[in-house]
HTML snippet that shows the backbone in 3Dmol.js (N, CA, C, O; Angstrom):
<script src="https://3Dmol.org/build/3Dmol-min.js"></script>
<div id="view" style="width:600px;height:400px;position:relative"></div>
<script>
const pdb = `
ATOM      1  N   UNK A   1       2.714  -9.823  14.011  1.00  0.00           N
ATOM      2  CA  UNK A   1       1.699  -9.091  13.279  1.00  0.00           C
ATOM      3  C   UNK A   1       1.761  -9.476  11.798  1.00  0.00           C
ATOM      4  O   UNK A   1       2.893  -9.802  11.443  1.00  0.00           O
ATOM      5  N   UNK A   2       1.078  -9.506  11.109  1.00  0.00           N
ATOM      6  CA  UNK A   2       0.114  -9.624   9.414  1.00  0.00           C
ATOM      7  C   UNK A   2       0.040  -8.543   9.005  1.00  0.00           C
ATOM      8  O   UNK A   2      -0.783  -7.757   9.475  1.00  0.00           O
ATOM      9  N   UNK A   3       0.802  -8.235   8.107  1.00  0.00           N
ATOM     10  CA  UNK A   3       0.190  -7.014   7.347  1.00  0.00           C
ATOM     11  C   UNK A   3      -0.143  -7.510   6.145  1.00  0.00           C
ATOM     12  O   UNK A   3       0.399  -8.547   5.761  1.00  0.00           O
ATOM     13  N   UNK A   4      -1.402  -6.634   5.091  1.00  0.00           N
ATOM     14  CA  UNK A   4      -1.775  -7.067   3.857  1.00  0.00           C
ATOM     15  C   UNK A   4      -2.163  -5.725   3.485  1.00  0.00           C
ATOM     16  O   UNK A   4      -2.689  -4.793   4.093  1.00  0.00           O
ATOM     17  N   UNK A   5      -1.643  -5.952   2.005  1.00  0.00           N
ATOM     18  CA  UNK A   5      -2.239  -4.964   1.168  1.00  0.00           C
ATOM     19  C   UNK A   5      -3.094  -5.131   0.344  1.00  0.00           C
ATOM     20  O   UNK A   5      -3.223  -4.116  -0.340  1.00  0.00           O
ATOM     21  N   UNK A   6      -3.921  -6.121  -0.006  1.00  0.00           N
ATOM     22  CA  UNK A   6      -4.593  -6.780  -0.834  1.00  0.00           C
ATOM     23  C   UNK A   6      -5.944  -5.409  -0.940  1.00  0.00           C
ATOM     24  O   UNK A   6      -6.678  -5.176  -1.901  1.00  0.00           O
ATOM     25  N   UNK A   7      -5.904  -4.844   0.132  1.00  0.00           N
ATOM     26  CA  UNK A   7      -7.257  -3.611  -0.384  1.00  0.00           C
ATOM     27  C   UNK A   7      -6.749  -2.744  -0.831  1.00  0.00           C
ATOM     28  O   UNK A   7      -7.577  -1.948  -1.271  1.00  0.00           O
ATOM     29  N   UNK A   8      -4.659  -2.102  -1.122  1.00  0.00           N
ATOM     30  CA  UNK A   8      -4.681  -1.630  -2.059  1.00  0.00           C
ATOM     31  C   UNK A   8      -4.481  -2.045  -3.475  1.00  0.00           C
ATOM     32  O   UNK A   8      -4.395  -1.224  -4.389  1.00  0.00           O
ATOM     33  N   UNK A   9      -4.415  -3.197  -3.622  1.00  0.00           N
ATOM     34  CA  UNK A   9      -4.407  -3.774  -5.175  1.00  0.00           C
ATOM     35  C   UNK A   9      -6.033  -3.649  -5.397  1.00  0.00           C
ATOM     36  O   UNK A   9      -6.343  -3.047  -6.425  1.00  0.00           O
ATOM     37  N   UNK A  10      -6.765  -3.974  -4.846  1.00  0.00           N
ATOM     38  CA  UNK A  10      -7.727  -3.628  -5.085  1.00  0.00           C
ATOM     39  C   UNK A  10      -8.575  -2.245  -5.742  1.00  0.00           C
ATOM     40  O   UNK A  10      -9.323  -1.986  -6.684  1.00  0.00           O
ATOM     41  N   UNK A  11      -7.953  -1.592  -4.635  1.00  0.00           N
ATOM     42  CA  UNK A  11      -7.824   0.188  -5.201  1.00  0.00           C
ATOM     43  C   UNK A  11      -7.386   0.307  -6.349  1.00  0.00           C
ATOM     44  O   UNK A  11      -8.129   0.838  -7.174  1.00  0.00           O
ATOM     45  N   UNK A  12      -6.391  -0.028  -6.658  1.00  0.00           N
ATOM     46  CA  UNK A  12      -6.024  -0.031  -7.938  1.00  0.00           C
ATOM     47  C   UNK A  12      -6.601  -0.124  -9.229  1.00  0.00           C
ATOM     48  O   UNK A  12      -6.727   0.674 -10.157  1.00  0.00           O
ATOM     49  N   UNK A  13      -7.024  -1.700  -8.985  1.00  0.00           N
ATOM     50  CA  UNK A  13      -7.814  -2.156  -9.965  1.00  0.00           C
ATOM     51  C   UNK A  13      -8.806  -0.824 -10.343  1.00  0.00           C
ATOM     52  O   UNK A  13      -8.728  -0.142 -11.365  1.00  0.00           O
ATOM     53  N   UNK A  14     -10.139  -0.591  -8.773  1.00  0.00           N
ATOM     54  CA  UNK A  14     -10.816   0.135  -9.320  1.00  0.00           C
ATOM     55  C   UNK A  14     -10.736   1.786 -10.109  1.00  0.00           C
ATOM     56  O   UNK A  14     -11.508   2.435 -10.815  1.00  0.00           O
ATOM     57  N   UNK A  15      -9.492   1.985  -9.594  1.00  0.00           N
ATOM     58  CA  UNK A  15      -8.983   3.253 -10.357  1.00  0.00           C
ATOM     59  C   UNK A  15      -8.421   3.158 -11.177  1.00  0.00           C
ATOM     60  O   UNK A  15      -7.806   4.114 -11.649  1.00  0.00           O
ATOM     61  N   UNK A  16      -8.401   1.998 -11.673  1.00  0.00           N
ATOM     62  CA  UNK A  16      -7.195   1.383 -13.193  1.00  0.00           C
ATOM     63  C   UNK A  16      -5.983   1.996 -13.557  1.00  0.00           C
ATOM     64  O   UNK A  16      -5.733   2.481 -14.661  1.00  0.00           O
ATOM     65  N   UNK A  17      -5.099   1.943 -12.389  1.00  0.00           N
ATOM     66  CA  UNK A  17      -3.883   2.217 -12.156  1.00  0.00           C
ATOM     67  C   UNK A  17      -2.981   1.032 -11.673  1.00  0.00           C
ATOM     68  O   UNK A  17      -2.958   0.387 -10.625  1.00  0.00           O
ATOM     69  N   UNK A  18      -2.189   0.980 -12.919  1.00  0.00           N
ATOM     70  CA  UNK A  18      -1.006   0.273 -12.637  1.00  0.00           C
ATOM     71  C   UNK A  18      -0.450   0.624 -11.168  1.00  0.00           C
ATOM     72  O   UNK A  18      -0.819   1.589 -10.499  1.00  0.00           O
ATOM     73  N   UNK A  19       0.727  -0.562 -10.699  1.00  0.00           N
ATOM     74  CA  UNK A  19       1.215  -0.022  -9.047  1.00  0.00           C
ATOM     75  C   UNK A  19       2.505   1.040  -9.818  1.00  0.00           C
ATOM     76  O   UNK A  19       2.818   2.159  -9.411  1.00  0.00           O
ATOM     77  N   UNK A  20       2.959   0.488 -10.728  1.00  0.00           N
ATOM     78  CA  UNK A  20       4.721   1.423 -11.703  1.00  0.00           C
ATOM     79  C   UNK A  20       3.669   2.878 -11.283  1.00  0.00           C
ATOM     80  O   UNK A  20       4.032   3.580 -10.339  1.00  0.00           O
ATOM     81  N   UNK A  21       2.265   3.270 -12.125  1.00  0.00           N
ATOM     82  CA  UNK A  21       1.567   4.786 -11.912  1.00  0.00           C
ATOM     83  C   UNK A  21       1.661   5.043 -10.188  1.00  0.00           C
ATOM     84  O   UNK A  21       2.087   6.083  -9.686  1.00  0.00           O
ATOM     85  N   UNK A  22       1.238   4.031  -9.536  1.00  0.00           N
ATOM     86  CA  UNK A  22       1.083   4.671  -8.568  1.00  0.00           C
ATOM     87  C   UNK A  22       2.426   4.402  -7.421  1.00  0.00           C
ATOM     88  O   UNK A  22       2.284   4.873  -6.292  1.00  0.00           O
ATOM     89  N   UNK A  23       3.312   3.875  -7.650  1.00  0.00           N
ATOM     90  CA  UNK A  23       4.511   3.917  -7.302  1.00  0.00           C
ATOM     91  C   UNK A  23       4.720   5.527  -7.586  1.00  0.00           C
ATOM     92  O   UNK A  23       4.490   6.407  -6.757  1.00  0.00           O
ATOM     93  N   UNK A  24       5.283   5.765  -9.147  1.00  0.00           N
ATOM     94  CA  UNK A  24       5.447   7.010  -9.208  1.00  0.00           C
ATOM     95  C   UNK A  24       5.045   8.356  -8.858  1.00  0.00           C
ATOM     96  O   UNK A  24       5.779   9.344  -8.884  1.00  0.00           O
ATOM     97  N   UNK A  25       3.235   8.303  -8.369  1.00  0.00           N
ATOM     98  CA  UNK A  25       2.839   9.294  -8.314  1.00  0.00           C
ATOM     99  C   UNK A  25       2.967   9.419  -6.597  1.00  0.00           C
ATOM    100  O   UNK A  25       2.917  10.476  -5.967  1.00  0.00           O
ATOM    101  N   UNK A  26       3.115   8.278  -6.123  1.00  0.00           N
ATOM    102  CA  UNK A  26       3.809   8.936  -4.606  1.00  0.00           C
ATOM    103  C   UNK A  26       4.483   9.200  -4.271  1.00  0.00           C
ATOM    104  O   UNK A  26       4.620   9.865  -3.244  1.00  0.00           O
ATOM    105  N   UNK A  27       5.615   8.615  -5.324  1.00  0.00           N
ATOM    106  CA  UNK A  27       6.654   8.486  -4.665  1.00  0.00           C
ATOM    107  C   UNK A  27       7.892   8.171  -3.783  1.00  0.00           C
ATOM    108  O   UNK A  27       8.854   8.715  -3.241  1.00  0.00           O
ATOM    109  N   UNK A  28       7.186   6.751  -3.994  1.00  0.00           N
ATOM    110  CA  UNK A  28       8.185   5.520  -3.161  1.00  0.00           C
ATOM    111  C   UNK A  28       8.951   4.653  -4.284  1.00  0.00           C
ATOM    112  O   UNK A  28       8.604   4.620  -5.465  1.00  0.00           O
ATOM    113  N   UNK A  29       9.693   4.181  -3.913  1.00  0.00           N
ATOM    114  CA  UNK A  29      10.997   3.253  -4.297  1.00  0.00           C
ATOM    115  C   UNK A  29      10.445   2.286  -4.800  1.00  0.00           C
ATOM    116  O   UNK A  29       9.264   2.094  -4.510  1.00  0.00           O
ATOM    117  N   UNK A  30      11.000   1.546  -5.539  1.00  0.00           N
ATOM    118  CA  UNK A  30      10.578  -0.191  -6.108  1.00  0.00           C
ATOM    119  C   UNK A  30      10.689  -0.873  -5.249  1.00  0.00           C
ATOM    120  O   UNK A  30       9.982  -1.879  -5.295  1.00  0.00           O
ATOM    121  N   UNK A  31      11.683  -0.690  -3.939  1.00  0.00           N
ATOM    122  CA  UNK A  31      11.865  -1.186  -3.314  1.00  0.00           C
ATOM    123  C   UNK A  31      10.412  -1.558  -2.270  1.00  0.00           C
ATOM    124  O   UNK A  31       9.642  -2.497  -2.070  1.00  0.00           O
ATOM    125  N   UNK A  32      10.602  -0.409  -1.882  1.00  0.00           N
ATOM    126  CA  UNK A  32       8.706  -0.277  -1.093  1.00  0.00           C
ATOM    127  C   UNK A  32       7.708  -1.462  -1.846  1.00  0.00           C
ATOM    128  O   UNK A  32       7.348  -2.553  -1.404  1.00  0.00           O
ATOM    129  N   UNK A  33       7.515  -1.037  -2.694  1.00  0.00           N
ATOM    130  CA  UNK A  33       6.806  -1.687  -3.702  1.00  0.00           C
ATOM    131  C   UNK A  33       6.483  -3.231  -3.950  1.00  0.00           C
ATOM    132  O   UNK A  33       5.553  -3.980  -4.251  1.00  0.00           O
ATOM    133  N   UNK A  34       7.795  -3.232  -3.643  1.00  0.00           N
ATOM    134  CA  UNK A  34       8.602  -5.350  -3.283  1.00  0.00           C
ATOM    135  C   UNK A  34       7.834  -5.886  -2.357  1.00  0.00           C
ATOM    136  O   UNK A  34       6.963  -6.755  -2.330  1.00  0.00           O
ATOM    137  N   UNK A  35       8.520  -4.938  -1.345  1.00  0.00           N
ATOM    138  CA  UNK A  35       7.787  -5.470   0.096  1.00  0.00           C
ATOM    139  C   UNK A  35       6.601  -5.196   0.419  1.00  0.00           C
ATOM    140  O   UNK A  35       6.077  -5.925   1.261  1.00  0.00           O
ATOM    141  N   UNK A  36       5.815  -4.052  -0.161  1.00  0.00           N
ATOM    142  CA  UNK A  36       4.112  -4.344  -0.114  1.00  0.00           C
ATOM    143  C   UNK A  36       3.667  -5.864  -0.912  1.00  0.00           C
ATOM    144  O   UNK A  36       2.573  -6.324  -0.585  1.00  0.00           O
ATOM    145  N   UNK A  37       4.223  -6.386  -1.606  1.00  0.00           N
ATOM    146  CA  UNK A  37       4.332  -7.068  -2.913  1.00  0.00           C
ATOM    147  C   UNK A  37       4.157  -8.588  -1.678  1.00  0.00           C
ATOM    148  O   UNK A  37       3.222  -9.332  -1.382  1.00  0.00           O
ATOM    149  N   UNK A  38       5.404  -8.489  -1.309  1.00  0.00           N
ATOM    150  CA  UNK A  38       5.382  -9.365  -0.183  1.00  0.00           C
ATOM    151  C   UNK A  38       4.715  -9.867   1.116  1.00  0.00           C
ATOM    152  O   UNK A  38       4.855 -10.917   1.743  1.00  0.00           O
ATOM    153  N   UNK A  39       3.854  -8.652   1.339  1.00  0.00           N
ATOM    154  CA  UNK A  39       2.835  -8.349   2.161  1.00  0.00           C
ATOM    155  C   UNK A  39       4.379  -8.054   3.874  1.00  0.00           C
ATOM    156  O   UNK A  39       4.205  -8.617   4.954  1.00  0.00           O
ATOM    157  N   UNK A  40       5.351  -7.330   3.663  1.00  0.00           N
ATOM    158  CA  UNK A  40       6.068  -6.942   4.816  1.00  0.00           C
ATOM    159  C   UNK A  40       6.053  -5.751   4.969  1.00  0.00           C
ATOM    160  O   UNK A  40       6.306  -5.024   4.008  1.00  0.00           O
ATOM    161  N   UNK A  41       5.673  -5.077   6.557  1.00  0.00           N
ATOM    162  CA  UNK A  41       5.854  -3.575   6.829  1.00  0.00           C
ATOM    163  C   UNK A  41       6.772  -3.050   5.885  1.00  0.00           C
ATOM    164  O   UNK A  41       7.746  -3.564   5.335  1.00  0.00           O
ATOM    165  N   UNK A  42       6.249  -1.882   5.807  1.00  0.00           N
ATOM    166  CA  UNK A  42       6.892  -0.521   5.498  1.00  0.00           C
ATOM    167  C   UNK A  42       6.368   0.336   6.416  1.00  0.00           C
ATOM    168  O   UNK A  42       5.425   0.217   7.198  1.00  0.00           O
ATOM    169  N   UNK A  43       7.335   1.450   6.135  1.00  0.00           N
ATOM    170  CA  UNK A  43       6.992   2.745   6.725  1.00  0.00           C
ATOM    171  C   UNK A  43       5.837   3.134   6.976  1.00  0.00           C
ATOM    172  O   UNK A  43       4.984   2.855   6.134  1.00  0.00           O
ATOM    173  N   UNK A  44       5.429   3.882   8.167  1.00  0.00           N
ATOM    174  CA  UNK A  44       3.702   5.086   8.001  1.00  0.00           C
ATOM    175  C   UNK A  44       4.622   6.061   6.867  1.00  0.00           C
ATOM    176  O   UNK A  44       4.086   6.064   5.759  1.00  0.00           O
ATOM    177  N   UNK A  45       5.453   6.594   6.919  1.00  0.00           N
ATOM    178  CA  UNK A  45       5.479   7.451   5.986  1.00  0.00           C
ATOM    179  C   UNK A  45       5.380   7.262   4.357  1.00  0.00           C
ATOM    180  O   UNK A  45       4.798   7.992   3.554  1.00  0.00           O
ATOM    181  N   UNK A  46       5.990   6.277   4.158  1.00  0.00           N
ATOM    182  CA  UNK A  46       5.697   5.452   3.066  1.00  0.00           C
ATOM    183  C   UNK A  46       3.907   5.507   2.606  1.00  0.00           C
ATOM    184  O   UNK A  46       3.303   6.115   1.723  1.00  0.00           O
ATOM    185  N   UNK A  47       3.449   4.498   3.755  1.00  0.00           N
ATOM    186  CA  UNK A  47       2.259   4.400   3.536  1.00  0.00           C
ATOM    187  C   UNK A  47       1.203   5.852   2.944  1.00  0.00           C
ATOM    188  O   UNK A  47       0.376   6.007   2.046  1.00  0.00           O
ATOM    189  N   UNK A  48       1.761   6.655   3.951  1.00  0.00           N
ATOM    190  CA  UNK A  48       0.887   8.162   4.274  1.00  0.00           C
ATOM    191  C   UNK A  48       1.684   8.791   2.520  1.00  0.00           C
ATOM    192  O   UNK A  48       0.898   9.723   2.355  1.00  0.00           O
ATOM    193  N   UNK A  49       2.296   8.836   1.706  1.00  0.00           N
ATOM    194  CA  UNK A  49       2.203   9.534   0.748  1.00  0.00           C
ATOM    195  C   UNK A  49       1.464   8.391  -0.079  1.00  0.00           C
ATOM    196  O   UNK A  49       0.404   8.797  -0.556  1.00  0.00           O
ATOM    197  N   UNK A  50       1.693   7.366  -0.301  1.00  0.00           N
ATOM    198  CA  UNK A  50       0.094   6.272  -1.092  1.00  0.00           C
ATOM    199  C   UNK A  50      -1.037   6.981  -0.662  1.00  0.00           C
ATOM    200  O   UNK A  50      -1.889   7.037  -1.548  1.00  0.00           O
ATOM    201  N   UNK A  51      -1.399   7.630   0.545  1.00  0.00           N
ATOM    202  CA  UNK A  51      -2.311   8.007   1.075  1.00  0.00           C
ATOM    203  C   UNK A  51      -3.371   8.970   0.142  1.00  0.00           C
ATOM    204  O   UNK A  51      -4.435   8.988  -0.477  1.00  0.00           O
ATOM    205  N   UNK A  52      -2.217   9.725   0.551  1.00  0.00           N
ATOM    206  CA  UNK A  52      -1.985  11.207  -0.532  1.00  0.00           C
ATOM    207  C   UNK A  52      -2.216  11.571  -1.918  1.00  0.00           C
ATOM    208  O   UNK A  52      -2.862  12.510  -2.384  1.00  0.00           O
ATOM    209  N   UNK A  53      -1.230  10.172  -2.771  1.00  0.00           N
ATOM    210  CA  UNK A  53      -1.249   9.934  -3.636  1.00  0.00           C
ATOM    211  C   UNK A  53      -2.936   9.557  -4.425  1.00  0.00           C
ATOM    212  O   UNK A  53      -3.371  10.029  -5.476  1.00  0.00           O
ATOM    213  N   UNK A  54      -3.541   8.669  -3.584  1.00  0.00           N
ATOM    214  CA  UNK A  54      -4.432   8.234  -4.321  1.00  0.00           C
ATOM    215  C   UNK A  54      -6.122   9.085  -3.497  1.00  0.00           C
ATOM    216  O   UNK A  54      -7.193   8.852  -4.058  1.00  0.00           O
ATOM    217  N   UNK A  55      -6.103   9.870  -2.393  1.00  0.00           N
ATOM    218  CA  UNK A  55      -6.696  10.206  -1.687  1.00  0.00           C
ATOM    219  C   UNK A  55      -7.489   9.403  -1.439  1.00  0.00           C
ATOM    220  O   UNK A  55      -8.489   9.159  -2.114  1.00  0.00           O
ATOM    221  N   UNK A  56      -6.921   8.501   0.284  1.00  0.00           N
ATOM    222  CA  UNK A  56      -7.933   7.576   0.643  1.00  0.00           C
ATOM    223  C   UNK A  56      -7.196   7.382   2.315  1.00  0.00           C
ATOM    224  O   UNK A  56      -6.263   8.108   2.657  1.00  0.00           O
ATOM    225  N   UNK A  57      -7.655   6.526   3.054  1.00  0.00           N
ATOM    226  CA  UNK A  57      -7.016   6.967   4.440  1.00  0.00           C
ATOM    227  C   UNK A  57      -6.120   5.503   4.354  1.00  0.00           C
ATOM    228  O   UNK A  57      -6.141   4.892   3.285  1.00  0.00           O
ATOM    229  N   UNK A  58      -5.407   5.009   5.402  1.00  0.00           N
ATOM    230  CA  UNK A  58      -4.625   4.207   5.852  1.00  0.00           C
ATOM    231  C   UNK A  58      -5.634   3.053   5.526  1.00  0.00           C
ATOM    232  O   UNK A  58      -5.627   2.671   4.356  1.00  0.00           O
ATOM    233  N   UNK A  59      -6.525   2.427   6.415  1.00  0.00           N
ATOM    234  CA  UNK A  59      -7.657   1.907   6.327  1.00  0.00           C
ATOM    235  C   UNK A  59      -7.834   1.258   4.931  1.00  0.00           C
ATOM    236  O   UNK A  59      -7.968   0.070   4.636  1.00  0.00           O
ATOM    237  N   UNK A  60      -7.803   2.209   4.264  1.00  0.00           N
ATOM    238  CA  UNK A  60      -8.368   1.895   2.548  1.00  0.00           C
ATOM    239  C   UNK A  60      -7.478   1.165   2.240  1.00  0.00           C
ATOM    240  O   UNK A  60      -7.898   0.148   1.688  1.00  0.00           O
ATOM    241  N   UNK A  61      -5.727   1.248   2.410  1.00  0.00           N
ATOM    242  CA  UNK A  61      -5.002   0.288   1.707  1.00  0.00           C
ATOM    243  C   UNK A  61      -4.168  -0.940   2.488  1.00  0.00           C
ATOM    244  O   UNK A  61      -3.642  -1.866   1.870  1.00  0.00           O
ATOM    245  N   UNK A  62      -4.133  -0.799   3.932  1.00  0.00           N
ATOM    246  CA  UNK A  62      -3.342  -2.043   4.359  1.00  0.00           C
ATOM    247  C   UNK A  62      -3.942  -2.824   5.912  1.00  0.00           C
ATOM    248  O   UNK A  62      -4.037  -1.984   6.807  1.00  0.00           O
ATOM    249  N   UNK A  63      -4.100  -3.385   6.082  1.00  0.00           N
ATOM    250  CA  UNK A  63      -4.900  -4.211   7.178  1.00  0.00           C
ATOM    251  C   UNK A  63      -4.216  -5.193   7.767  1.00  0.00           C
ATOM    252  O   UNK A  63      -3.876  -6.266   7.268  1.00  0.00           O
ATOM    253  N   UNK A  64      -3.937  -4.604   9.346  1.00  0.00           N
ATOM    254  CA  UNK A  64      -2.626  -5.320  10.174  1.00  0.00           C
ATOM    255  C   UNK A  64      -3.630  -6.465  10.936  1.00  0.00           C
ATOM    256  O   UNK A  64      -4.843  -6.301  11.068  1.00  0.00           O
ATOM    257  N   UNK A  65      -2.859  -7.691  11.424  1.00  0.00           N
ATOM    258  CA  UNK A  65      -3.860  -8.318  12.188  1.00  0.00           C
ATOM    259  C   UNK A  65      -2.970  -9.016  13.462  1.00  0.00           C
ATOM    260  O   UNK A  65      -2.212  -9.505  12.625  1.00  0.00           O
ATOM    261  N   UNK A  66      -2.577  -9.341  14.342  1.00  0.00           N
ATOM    262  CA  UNK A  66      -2.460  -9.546  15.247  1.00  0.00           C
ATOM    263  C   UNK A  66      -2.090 -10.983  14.697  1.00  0.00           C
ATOM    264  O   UNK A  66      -2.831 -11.449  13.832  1.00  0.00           O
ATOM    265  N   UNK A  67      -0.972 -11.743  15.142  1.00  0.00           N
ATOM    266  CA  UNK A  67      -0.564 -12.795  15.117  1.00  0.00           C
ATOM    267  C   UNK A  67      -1.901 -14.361  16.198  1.00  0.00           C
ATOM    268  O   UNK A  67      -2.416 -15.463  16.003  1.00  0.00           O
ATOM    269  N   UNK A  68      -1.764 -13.136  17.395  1.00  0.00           N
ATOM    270  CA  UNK A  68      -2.720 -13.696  18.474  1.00  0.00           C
ATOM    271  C   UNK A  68      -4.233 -14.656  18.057  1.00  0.00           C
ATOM    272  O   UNK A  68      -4.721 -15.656  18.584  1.00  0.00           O
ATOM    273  N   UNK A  69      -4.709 -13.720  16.739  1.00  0.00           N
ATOM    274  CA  UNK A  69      -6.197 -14.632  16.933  1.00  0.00           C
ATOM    275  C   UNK A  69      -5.934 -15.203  15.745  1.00  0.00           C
ATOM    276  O   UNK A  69      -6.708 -16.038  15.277  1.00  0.00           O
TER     277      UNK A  69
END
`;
const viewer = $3Dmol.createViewer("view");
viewer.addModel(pdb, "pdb");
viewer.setStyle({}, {cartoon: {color: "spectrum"}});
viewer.zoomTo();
viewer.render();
</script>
């Protein structure tokens, strides 16, 4: 599987929030942060307070794709 976060940097941009703001306001680790960075899983829970954080669904920030096609 592919994971990407590229639609939440995007988010970002349009809410003009640094990731350090929105790291902090969810509440995940630098670490997290790395590995979104990297485009490698993390947590749903992880994910689900970004969720929270920025009010938007799963959908809005990371897009898995199947190795297969």
């Amino acid at each position: 599987m592919t994971y990407s976060y590229n639609q939440l940097w995007k988010l970002l941009i349009d809410k003009r929030m640094t990731k350090t703001e929105m790291r902090k306001a969810a509440g995940i680790s630098t670490n997290i942060l790395a590995k979104m960075g990297k485009d490698e899983p993390v947590a749903l829970d992880s994910l689900a307070k970004i969720c929270v954080a920025l009010g938007c669904t799963l959908d809005d920030i990371v897009e898995i794709t199947s190795d297969a096609e």
